[in-house]
C-alpha positions as CSV (number, residue, x, y, z in Angstrom):
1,X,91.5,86.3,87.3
2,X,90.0,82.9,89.0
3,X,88.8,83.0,92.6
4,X,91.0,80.6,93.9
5,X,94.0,83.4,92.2
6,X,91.9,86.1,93.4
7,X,91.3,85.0,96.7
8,X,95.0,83.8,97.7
9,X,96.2,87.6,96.5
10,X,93.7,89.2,98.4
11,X,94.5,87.4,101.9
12,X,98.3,87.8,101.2
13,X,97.5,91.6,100.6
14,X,95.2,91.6,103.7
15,X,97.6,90.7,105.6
16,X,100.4,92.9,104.3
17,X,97.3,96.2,105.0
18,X,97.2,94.8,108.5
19,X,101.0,94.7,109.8
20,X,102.6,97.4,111.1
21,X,104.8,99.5,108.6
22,X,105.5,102.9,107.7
23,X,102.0,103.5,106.4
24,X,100.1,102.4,109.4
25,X,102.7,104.5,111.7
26,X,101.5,107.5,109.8
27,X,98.2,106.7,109.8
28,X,98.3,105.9,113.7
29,X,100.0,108.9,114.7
30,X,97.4,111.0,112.4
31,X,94.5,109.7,113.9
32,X,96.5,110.2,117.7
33,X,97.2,113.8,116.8
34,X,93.6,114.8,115.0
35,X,91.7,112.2,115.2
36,X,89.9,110.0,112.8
37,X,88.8,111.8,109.8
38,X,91.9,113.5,109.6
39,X,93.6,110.0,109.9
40,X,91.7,109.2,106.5
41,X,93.8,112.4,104.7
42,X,96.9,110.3,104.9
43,X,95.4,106.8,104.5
44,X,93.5,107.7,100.7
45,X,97.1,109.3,100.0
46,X,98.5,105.4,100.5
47,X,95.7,104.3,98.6
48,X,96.6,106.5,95.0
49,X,100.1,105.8,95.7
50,X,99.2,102.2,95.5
51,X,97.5,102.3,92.3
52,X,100.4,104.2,91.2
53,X,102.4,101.2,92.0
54,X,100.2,98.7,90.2
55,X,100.7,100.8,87.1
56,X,104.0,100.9,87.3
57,X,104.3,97.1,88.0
58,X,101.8,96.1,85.2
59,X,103.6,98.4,82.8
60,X,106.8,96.7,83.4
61,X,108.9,99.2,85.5
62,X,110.4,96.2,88.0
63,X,112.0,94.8,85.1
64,X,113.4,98.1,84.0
65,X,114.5,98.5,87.4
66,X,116.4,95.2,87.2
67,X,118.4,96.2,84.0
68,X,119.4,99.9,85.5
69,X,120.2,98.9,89.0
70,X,122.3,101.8,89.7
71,X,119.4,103.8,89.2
72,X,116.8,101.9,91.2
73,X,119.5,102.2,94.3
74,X,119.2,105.8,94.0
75,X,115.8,105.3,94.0
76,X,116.0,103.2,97.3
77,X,118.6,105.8,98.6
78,X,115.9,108.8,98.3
79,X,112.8,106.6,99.3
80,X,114.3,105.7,102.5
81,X,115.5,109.4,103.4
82,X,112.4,110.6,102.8
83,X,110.8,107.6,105.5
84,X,113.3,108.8,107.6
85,X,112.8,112.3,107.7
86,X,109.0,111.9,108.5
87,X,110.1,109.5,111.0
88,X,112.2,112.2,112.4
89,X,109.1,114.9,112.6
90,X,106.7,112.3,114.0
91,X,109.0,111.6,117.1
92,X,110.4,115.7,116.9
93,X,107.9,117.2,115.6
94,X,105.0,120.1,116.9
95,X,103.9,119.4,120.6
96,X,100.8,116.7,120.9
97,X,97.4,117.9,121.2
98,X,95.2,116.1,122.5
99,X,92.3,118.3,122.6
100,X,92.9,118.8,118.7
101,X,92.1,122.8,119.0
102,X,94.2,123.0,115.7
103,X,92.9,122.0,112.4
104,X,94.5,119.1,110.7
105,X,96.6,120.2,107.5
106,X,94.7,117.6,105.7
107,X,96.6,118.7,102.0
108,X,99.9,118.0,103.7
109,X,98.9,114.7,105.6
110,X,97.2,113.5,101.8
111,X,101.0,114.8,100.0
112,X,102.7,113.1,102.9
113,X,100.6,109.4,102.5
114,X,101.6,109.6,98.8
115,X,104.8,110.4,99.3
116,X,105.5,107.9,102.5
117,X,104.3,105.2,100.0
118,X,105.4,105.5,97.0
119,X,109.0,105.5,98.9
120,X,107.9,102.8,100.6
121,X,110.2,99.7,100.0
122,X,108.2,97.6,101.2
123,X,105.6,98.9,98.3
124,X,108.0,97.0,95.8
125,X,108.3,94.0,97.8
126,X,104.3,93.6,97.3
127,X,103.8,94.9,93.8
128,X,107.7,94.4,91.6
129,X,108.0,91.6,93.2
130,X,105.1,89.2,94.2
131,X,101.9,90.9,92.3
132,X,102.8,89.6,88.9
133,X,102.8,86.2,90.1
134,X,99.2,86.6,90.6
135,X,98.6,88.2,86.6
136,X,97.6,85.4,83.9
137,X,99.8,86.4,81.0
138,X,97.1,85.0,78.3
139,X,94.1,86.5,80.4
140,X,92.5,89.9,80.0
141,X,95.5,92.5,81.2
142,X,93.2,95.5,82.0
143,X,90.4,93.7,83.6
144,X,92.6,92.0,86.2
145,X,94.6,95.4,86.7
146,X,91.2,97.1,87.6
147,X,90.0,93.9,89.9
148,X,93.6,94.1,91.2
149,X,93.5,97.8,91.8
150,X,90.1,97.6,94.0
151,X,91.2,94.6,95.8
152,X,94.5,96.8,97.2
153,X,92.8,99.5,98.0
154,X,90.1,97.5,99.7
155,X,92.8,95.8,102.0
156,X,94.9,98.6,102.5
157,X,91.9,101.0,103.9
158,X,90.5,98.1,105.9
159,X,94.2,97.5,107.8
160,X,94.6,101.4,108.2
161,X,90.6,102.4,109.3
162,X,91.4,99.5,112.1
163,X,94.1,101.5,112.9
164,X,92.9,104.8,112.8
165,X,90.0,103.7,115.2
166,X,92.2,102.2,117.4
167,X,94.1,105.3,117.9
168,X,92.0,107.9,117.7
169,X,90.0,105.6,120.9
170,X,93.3,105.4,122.4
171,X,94.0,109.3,122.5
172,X,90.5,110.0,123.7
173,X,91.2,107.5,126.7
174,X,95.0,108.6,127.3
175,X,95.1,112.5,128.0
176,X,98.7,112.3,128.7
177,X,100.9,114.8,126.7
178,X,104.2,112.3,128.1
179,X,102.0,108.8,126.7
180,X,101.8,110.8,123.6
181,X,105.2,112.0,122.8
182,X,106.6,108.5,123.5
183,X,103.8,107.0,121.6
184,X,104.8,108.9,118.7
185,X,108.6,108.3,119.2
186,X,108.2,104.3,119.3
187,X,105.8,104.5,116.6
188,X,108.6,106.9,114.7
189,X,111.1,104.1,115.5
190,X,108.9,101.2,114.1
191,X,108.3,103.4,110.9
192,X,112.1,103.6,110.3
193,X,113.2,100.5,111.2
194,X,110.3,98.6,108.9
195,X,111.3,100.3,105.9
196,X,115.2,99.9,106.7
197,X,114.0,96.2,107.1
198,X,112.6,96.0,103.7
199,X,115.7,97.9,101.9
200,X,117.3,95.2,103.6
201,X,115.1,92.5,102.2
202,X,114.8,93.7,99.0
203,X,118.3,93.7,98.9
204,X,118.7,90.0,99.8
205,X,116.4,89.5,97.1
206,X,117.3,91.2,94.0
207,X,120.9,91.1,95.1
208,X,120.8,94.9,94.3
């Protein structure tokens, strides 16, 4: 991959790690709710799910999608409940607490960054749709894959560790249970309504 290729997909994905979306709201909320370390659990989830999804976009699966689109709705259908539904437990869920007496279930916030982002739609925005742009068809496949891989994970851990520090500092400086709850439900809100926004896009694009 050239640097001039290299360096236009790592500021696009850059970007992409640093707006708010479903990931960072899980993330945020993590680090509110545990704190920082924690926060990580959900954040290297994120991270395998997106090397899954480079995989699955190198090996051809966007295309596949494309010629069985009443599968890849179903897909959409399920990804989108399953936003929703930790959406739903991060503005309804346990009390706050923000003295963190509790340990964090660090397996379940890991299972739940995989899972949040691997449904993600906005996940196949990034990789089905504008990542192969980026892939020389006569160049090396497996070295830019790996140099791909490292560059995601490198953005996507920079935008989330920003967040996480900004929350966690934000908990420790706001001991208010109320702050909290409605933190979490406006973060719960934005969650949902980014990835309805990107079914919507997708939608617009593929036509599907």
């Amino acid at each position: 991959m050239e640097f001039g290729v290299w360096f236009a997909f790592f500021t696009m994905f850059l970007a992409g790690g640093l707006t708010p979306g479903p990931a960072v709201m899980l993330v945020t909320t993590s680090s509110i709710r545990y704190g920082f370390w924690a926060a990580m659990a959900p954040a290297v989830g994120i991270c395998v799910a997106n090397i899954i999804w480079v995989t699955l976009a190198a090996s051809g699966a966007s295309a596949l999608a494309h010629a069985f689109p009443a599968g890849f709705l179903a897909l959409k259908v399920v990804g989108i409940a399953f936003i929703l539904y930790l959406a739903w437990r991060t503005a309804f869920g346990e009390p706050v607490d923000l003295l963190r007496r509790d340990p964090p279930p660090k397996r379940k916030l890991l299972a739940h960054g995989i899972g949040l982002q691997l449904a993600n739609p906005n996940a196949l925005v990034y990789f089905g749709g504008l990542m192969p742009a980026y892939i020389d068809a006569d160049g090396d496949l497996v070295s830019q894959i790996i140099v791909i891989m490292i560059t995601v994970t490198v953005c996507e851990m920079f935008g989330l560790v920003v967040y996480a520090i900004g929350a966690d500092a934000l908990a420790r400086r706001f001991h208010s249970k109320t702050f909290a709850t409605w933190f979490f439900r406006i973060a719960a809100l934005t969650m949902a309504l980014s990835a309805c926004y990107a079914v919507y896009s997708t939608w617009m694009t593929t036509g599907r």
